[in-house]
N, C-alpha and C positions, 0 to 999 in steps of 0.2 A: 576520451572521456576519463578523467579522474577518479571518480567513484564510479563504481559498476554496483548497483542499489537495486534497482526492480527493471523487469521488462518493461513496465512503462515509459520506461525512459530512451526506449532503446529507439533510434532513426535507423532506416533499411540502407541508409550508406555507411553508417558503423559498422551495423553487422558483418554487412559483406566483404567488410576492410576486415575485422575481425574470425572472419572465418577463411578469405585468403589469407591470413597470415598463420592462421590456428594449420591448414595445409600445407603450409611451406615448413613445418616446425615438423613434421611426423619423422621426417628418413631422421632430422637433427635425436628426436626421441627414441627410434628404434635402433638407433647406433651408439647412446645412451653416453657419447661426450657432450660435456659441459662446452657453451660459444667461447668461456671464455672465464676472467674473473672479475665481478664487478663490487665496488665499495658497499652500495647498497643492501639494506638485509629486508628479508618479507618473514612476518610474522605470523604464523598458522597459528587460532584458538579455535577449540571444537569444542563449545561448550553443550553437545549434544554426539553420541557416538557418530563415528566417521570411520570406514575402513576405502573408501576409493576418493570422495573428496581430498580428507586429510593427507590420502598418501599422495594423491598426484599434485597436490599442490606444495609439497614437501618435493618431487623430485622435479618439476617445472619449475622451482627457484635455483636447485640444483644445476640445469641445466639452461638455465636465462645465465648463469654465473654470480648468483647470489648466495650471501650466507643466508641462512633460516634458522629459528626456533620453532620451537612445537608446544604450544599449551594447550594440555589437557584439561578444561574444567574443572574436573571429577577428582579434584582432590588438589592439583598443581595450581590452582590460583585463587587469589583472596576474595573471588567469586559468591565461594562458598562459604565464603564467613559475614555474607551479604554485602561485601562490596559493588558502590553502584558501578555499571557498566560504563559509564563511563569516564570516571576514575581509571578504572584500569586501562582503557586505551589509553587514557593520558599517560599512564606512566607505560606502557607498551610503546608509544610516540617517542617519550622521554628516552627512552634506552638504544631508541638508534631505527625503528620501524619502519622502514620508508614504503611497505606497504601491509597491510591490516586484512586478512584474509582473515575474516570471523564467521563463526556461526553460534549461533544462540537460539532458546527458544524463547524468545523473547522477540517478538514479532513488532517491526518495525527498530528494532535497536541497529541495522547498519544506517538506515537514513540517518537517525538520529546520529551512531555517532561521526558518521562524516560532514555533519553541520556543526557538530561542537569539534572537530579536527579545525574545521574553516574558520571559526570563531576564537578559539584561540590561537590563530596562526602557525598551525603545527601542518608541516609537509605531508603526512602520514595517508595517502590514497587508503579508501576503504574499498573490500571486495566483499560484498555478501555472498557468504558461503554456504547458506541457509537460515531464515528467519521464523523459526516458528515454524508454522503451516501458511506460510506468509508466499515466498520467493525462494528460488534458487537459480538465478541468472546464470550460474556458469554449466551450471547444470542443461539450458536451454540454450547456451551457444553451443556446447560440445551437442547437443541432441540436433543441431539443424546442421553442422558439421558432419553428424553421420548419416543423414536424410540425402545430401548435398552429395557426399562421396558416393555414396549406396544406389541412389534414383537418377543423379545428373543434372537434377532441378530443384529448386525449394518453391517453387509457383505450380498452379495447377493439379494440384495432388488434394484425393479425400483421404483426410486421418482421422483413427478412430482412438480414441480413451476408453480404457475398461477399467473397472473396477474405483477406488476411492478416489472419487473431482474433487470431492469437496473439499478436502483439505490433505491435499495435496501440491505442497510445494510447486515442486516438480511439472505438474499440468498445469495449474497458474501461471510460470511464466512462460511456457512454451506457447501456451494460448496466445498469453498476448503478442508475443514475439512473431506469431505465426499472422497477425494483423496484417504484417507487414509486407505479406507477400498477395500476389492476384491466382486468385483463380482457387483460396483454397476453401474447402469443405470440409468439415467437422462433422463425425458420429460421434457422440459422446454417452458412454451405457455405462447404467450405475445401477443400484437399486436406489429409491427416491430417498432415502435419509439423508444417502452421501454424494448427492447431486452436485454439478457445478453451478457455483452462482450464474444466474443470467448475463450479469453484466460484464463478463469475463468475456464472452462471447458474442453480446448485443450486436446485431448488424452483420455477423456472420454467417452464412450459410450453414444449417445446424439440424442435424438432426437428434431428437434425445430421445432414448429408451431404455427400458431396462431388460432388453432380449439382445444377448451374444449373438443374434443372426440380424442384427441389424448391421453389423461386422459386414456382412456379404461386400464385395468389391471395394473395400479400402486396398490403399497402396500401402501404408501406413499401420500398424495397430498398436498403439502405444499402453502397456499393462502397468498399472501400480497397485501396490499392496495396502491393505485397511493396519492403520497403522492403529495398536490400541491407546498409545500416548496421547493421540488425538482426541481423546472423546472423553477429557478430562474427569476420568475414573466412572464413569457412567461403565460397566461393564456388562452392561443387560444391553444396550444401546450397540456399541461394539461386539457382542457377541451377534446379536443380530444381523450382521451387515458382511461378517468374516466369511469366507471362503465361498462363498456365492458363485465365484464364476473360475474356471481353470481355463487355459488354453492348450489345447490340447492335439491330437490328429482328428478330430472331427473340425476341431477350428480352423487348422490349417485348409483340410479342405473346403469349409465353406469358404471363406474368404479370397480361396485361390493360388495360384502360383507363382505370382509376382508379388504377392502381398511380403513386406516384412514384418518382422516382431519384435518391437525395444522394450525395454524395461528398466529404469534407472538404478533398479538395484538397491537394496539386497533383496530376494524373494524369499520369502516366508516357505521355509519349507515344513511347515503344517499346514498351509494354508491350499500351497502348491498353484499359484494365480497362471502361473507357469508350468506344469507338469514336466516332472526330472525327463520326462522319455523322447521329450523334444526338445530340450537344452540344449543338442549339438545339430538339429536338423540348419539345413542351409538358410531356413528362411529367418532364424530366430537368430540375431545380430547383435544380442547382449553383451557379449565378450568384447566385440569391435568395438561399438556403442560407449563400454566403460573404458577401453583404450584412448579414444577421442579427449577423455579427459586431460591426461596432460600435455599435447600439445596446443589445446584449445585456454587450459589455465598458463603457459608457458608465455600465449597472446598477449592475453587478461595483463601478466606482472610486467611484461613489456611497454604497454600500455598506459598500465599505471605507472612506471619508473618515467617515460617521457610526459607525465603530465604533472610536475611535482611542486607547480608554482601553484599559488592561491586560485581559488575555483568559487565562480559565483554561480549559485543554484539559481532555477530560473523562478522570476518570482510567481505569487499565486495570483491567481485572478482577483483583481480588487472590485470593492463596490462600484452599482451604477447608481447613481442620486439625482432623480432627476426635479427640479423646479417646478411645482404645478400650477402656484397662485402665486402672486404676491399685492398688495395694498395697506390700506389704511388695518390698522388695529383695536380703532376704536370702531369701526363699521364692519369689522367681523366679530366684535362682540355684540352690537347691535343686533346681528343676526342671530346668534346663538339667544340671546334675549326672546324676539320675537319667534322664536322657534319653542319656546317657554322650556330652552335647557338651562341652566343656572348652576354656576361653578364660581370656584373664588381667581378673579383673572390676574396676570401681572404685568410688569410695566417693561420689565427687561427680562430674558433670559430662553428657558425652550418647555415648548409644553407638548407632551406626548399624548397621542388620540386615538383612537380609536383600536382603545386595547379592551379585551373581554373582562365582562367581571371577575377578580380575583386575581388576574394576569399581573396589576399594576406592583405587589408585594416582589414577585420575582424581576420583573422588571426592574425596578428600584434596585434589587440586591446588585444585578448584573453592574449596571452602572457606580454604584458605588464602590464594588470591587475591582473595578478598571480605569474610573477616572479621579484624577484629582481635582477638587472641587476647592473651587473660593473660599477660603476659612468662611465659616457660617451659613454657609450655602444651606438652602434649604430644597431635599428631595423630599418631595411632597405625593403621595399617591392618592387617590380618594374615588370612589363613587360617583358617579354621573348619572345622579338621577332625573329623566325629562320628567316634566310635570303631564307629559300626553303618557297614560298607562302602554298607551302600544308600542309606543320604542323603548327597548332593550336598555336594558342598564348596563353601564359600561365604565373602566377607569379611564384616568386619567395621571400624568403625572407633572407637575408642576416645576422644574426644575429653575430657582430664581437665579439670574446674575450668572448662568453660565451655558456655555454650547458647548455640545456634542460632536467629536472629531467622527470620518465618516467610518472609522471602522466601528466603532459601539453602534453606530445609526444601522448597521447592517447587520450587525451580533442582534437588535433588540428587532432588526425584520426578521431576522434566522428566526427568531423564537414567535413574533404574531406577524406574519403574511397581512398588507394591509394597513398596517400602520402606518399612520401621517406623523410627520415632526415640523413643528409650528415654529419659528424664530421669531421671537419680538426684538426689534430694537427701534427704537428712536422713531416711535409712535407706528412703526410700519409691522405687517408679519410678513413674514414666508412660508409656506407650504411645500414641505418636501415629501417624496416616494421615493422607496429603493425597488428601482428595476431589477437588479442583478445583485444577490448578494456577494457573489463571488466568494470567498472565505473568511472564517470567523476565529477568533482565537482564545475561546472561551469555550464552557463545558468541559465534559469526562465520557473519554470513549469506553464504551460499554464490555469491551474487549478484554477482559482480565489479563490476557496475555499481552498484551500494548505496552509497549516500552516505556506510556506515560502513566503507566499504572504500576510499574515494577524499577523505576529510576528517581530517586528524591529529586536530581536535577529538570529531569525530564519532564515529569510532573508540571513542570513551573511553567511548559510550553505544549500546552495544547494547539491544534492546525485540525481543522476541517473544510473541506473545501466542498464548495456547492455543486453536486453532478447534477441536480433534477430540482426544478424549482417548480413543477407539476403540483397541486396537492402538497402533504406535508412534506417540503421539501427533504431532501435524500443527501446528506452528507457522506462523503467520504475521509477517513482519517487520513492527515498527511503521512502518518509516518507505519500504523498497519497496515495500511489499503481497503480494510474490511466500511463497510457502507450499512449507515445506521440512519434513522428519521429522526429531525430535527430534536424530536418531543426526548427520542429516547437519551440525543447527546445533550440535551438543557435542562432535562427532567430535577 
């Protein structure tokens, strides 16, 4: 794999290539010679603090036999003088990169920039180093690395999350990463503010609560800290949620003696999620845990240095369109006639139906902002009023002299569930339905933090891809993960 971007992406024959090699690297790590020396350089940016990412990925290139830089955000890059993100990978690309280990809080910005590396044909492998409250992949192969050395198995095992799911990096992608394996069970305890989304989880064996003694018989108990940069200055909201829960010597004993303790690290020591008095007990494995890191990022740059030719992402799910009628066009205006509906009909072109009153304005905009239309075209919206008072009034939109390619036909179902699209030509219509919208490329993800809300480039490429076509269907952003309703990303 090329770019290592979200646990989503991750296959359980990756992984496990990825974590026999992250094991064969440890004695190379704790002997602390370099394999060797290689041309290639990897480029560490931390555009949010780092003390165990940034280092181990700083001495896993050291020890792959690469050169490395180190940008700091915080002041060492044109970042902060609002340069878009990815502008600067370009010129990070430009100066010799061959691979891109970023973190940002800007969620969703490694996809993003490793489609614009692909697009402007630059070699430059990206490694998400953390996104936001988004992902942290490397974070979740060194965590199943240490499950793996530690237990003997990564199947079969109940893990428990405490403290902040919601927007926690860190337990996002381990979740999903943990998909991958049989037999595994999930406690997940929180107080309800900072719950983990459902769909993190969906399908999994799960139990949610917000009592530490739901803990009881986990092999597993994985602690993170309430981070207050998350709760984007709400500090009544974050005061709330902070220090809730310690693990402590009552913890340990409930949960038992084969149970371990991870913690990604750093713990809050106000907070104390972790209590200093059980820091060095046997079962708390945080010191090993953060060691895992650099021979499991040592993998990652390996990985990425053999994958350095052009890399096609896989596509999204496209529309399904399916034919419902087709006939004469003057005998389905006949009908609409004798139905005593009455509209201004046309001779050529696409008429859109059965949209709600008021819908036909937004509608209109969509298409106008997406296609290019016949000089003179006429988009036409109007009123559909029947002459029978008991049917609904409804738009319509007339569009002459021109058809609709099937991705707008599926942007304009994303938005009314239901809609028919009529084709007249050469005296005939067609009646079409979208089964599946599959993904739309229109709208604004609601996400402030969205890399297409904080990049001029990025902006220009909105991706939502259809999880749930139930009800108001349920998009997901391609590039934050984060899952919004139709209304809210076309509003």
């Amino acid at each position: 794999m090329k770019h290592v971007i979200s646990a989503s992406d991750f296959t359980l024959g990756w992984v496990l290539e990825m974590i026999e090699r992250s094991t064969g690297h440890i004695e190379r790590f704790r002997s602390g010679i370099p394999m060797g020396h290689r041309s290639e350089k990897v480029t560490v940016v931390m555009g949010e603090a780092s003390t165990r990412t940034a280092g181990s990925f700083k001495a896993a290139a050291r020890l792959v036999g690469c050169d490395w830089d180190f940008v700091a955000s915080s002041g060492e890059s044109s970042l902060t003088k609002g340069e878009a993100l990815g502008a600067s990978a370009r010129m990070w690309a430009g100066q010799g990169a061959a691979v891109l280990a970023i973190r940002t809080a800007i969620e969703g910005g490694s996809r993003w920039l490793a489609e614009a590396m692909e697009m402007g044909s630059y070699r430059t492998a990206i490694i998400n180093a953390g996104d936001g409250a988004n992902q942290h992949v490397s974070q979740a192969l060194l965590d199943l690395v240490t499950i793996k050395l530690k237990k003997g198995r990564l199947e079969n095992l109940r893990i428990g999350f405490l403290g902040d799911l919601r927007f926690s990096r860190t337990v996002h992608s381990l979740v999903q990463a943990l998909r991958l394996f049989p037999g595994i069970e999930l406690v997940l305890v929180s107080s309800p503010q900072v719950k983990l989304s459902e769909w993190y989880y969906n399908g999994m064996p799960a139990t949610v609560s917000d009592s530490i003694e739901a803990l009881a018989g986990c092999d597993i108990v994985y602690v993170t800290r309430v981070q207050e940069k998350r709760f984007g200055g709400d500090r009544v909201a974050y005061e709330r949620v902070r220090g809730l829960y310690s693990v402590g010597e009552d913890t340990l004993r409930l949960i038992g003696p084969e149970a371990l303790i991870m913690h990604p690290l750093p713990i809050n020591s106000t907070d104390r999620e972790i209590d200093p008095s059980v820091w060095m007990h046997p079962q708390v494995i945080i010191d090993f845990q953060a060691e895992m890191g650099v021979p499991t990022r040592m993998a990652l740059i390996e990985e990425a240095l053999s994958n350095t030719g052009p890399f096609s992402f896989p596509e999204l799910p496209k529309p399904v369109i399916k034919v419902v009628s087709s006939g004469s066009a003057e005998e389905a205006l006949n009908r609409k006639r004798r139905n005593n509906i009455i509209f201004t009909p046309i001779d050529c072109g696409t008429v859109i139906d059965h949209l709600p009153a008021g819908m036909g304005a937004k509608v209109r905009s969509i298409i106008r902002s997406r296609v290019k239309l016949d000089p003179g075209a006429k988009v036409l919206a109007e009123d559909l009023v029947p002459l029978d008072p008991s049917r609904p009034v409804k738009d319509i939109i007339r569009l002459e002299n021109n058809f609709l390619p099937d991705a707008i036909i599926a942007m304009v179902a994303a938005l009314v569930p239901g809609v028919t699209i009529n084709e007249i030509r050469d005296g005939e219509i067609t009646k079409k339905k979208v089964e599946s919208v599959g993904h739309i490329t229109v709208g604004r993800c609601p996400n402030p933090d969205c890399i297409t809300n904080n990049d001029v480039q990025a902006v220009r490429f909105p991706k939502f891809v259809v999880v749930s076509d139930s009800g108001d269907r349920t998009l997901q952003c391609h590039y934050c993960e984060r899952r919004f309703s139709t209304h809210e990303v076309l509003q």
